[in-house]
C-alpha positions as a LaTeX table, in Angstrom:
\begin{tabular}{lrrr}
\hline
Residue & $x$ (\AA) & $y$ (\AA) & $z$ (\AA) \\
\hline
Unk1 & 128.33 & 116.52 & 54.66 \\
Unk2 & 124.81 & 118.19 & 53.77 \\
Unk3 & 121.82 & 116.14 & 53.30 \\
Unk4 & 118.69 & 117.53 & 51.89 \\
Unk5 & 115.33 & 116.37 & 50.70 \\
Unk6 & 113.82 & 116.90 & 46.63 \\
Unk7 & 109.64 & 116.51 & 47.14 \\
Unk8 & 108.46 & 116.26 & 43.92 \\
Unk9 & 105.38 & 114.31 & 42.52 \\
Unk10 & 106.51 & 110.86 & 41.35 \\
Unk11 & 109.95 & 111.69 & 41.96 \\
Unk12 & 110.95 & 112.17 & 45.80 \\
Unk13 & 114.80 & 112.12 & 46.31 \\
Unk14 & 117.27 & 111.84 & 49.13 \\
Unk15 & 120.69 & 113.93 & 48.13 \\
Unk16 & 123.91 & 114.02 & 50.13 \\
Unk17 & 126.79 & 116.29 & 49.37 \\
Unk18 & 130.15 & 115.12 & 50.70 \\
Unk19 & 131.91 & 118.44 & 50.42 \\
Unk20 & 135.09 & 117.62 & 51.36 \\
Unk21 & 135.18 & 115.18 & 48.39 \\
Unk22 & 132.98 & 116.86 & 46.10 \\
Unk23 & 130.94 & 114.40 & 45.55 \\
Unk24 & 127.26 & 113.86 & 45.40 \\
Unk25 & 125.00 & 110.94 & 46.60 \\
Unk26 & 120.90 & 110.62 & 45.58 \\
Unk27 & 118.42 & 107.77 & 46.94 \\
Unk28 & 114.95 & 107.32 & 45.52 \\
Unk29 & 112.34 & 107.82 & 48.22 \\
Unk30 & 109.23 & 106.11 & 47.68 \\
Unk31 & 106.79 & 109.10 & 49.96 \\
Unk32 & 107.60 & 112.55 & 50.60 \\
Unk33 & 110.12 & 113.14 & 53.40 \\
Unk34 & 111.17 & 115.77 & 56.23 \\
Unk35 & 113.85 & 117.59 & 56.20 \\
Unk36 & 117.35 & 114.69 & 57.07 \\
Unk37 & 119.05 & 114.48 & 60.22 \\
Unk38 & 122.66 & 112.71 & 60.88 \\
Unk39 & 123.08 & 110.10 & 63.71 \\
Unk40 & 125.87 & 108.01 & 64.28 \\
Unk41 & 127.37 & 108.80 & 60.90 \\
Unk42 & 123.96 & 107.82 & 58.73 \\
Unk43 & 121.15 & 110.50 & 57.61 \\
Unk44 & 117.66 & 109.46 & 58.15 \\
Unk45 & 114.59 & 110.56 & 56.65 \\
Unk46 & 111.13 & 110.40 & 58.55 \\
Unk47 & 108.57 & 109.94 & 56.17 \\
Unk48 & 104.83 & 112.06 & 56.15 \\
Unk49 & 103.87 & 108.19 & 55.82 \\
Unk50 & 105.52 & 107.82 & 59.18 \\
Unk51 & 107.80 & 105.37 & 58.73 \\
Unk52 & 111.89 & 106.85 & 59.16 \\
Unk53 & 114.88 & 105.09 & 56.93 \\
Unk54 & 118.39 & 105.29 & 57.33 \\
Unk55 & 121.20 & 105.91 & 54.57 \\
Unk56 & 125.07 & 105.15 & 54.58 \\
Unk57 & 127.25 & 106.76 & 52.73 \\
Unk58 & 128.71 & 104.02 & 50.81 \\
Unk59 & 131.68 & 104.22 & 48.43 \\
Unk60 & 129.69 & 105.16 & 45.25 \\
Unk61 & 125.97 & 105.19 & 46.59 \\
Unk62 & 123.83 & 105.82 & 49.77 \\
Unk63 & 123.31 & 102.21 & 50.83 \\
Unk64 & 119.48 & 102.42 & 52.14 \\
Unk65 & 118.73 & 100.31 & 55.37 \\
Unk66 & 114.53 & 99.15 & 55.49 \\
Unk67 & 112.34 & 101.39 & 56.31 \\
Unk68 & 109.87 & 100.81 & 59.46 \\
Unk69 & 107.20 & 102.61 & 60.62 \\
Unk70 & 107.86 & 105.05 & 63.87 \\
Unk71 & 104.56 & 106.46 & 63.44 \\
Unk72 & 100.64 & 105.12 & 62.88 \\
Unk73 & 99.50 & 109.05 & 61.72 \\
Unk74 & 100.73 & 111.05 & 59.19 \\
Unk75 & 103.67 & 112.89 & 60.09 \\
Unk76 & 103.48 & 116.81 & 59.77 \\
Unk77 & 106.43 & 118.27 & 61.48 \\
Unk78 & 110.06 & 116.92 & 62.71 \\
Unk79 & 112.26 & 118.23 & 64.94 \\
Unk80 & 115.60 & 115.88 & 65.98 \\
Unk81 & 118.10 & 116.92 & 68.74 \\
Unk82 & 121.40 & 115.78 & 68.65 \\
Unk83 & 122.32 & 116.37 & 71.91 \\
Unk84 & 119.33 & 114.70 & 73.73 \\
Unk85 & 119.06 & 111.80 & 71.04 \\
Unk86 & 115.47 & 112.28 & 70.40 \\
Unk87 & 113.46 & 112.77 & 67.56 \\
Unk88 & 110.37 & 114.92 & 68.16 \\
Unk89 & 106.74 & 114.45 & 66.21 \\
Unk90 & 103.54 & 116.54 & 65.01 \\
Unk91 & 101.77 & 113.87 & 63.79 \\
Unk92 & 97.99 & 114.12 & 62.84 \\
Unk93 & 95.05 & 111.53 & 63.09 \\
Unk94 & 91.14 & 111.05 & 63.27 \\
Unk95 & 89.43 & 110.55 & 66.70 \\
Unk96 & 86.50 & 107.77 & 66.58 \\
Unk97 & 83.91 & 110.48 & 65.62 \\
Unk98 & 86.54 & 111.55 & 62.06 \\
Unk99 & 87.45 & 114.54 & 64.20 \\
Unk100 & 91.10 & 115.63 & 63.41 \\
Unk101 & 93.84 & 115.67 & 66.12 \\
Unk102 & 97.43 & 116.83 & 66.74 \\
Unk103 & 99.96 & 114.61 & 68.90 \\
Unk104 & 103.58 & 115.68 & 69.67 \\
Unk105 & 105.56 & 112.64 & 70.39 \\
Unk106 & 109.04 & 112.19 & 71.69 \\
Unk107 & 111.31 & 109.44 & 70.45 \\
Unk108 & 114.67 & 107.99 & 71.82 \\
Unk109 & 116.71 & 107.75 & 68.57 \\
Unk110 & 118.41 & 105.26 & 67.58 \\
Unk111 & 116.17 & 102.95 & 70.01 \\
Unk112 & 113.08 & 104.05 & 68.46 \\
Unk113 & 111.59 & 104.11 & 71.83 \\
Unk114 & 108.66 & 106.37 & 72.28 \\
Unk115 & 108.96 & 108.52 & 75.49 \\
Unk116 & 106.02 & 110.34 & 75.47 \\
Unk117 & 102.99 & 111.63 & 73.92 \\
Unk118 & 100.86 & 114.16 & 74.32 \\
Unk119 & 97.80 & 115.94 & 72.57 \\
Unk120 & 98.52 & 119.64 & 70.94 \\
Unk121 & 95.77 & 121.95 & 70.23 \\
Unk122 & 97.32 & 123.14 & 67.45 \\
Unk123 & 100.01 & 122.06 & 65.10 \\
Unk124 & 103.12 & 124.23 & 63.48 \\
Unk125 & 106.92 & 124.59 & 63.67 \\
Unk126 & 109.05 & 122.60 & 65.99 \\
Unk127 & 111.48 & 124.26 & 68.24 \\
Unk128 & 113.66 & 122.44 & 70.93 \\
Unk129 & 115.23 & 124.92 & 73.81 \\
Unk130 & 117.45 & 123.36 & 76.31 \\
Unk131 & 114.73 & 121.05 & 78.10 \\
Unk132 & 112.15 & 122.38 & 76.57 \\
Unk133 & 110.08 & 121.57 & 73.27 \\
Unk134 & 108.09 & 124.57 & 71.82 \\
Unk135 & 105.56 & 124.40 & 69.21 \\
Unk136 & 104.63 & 127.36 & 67.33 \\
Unk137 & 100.87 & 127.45 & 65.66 \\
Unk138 & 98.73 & 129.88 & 63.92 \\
Unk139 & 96.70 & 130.46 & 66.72 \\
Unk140 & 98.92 & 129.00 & 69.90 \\
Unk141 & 102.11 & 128.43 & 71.10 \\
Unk142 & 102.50 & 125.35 & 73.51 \\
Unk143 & 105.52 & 124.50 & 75.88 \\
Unk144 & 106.10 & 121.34 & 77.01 \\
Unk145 & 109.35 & 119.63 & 79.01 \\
Unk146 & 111.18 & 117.46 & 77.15 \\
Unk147 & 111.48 & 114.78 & 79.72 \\
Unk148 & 108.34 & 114.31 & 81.00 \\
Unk149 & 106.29 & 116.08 & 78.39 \\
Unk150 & 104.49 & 118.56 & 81.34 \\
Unk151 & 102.78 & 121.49 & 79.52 \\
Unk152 & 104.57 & 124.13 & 81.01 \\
Unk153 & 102.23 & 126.80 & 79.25 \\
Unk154 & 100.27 & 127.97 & 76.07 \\
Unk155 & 99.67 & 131.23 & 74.81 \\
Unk156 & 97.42 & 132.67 & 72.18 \\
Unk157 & 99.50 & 134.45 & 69.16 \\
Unk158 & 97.28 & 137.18 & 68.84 \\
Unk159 & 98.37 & 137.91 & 72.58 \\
Unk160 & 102.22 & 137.87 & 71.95 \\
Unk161 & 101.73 & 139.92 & 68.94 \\
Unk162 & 99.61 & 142.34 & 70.60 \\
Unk163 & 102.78 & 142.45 & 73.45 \\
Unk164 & 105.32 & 143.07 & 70.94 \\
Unk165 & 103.40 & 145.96 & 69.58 \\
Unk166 & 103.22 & 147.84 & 72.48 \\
Unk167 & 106.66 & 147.49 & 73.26 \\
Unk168 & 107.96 & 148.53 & 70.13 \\
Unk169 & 105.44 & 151.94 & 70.57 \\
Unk170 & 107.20 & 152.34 & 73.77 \\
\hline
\end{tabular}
């Protein structure tokens, strides 16, 4: 099955395609969503709101379960390993003085535990290696270890880019 999400203004839409079948499911969302994920035979949907919501396939309809909040920020990035059964988090808030911050926060999913979290200095794509969870910025890229959450490194972009470059002349 493929699960994808429709963000549109006023009209945000869960859709499942059950290929085998050839048929095709849609839920009403209420806020914009990230991209769907499948554990134990549902698809989820974290909300930017930060709340996530689950979805069986039922026998003519996705059969939505309540949605509850996972998250206190807004939610700008998602990342969910199968494998590990976590869900991983960019979320972004205000500090007491209105000063913006990025978090990445790990998740045991379905348990909606939270592992860990730790503060980012900059926010962008979600990658998950083996035990390691890598996020990608405009101006750095951060490492962390997915059990513990120990920075294992950052590096400015400008400074990989430069790298590649002289390789490539080489």
């Amino acid at each position: 099955m493929l699960a994808f999400m429709y963000n549109q203004t006023g009209n945000h839409r869960l859709v499942v395609i059950d290929e085998k079948n050839r048929r095709r499911y849609e839920a009403p969302l209420d806020n914009a969503g990230m991209a769907p994920f499948w554990e134990g035979g549902k698809v989820y949907v974290v909300g930017v709101s930060g709340s996530v919501q689950g979805f069986a396939v039922g026998k003519e309809k996705l059969v939505p379960e309540k949605a509850e909040a996972i998250s206190e920020e807004v939610v700008r990035e998602v990342a969910y390993s199968r494998s590990q059964h976590r869900l991983y988090l960019i979320q972004t808030g205000f500090d007491d003085h209105r000063k913006i911050f990025y978090e990445l926060s790990v998740i045991d999913f379905p348990a909606r535990k939270t592992l860990w979290t730790k503060r980012i200095d900059d926010t962008g794509l979600l990658t998950i290696m083996d035990r390691y969870v890598c996020v990608t910025g405009l101006r750095l890229v951060e490492v962390f270890g997915c059990d513990t959450g120990e920075k294992i490194g950052t590096t400015t972009v400008a400074k990989l880019a430069t790298s590649a470059d002289a390789r490539a002349h080489e």
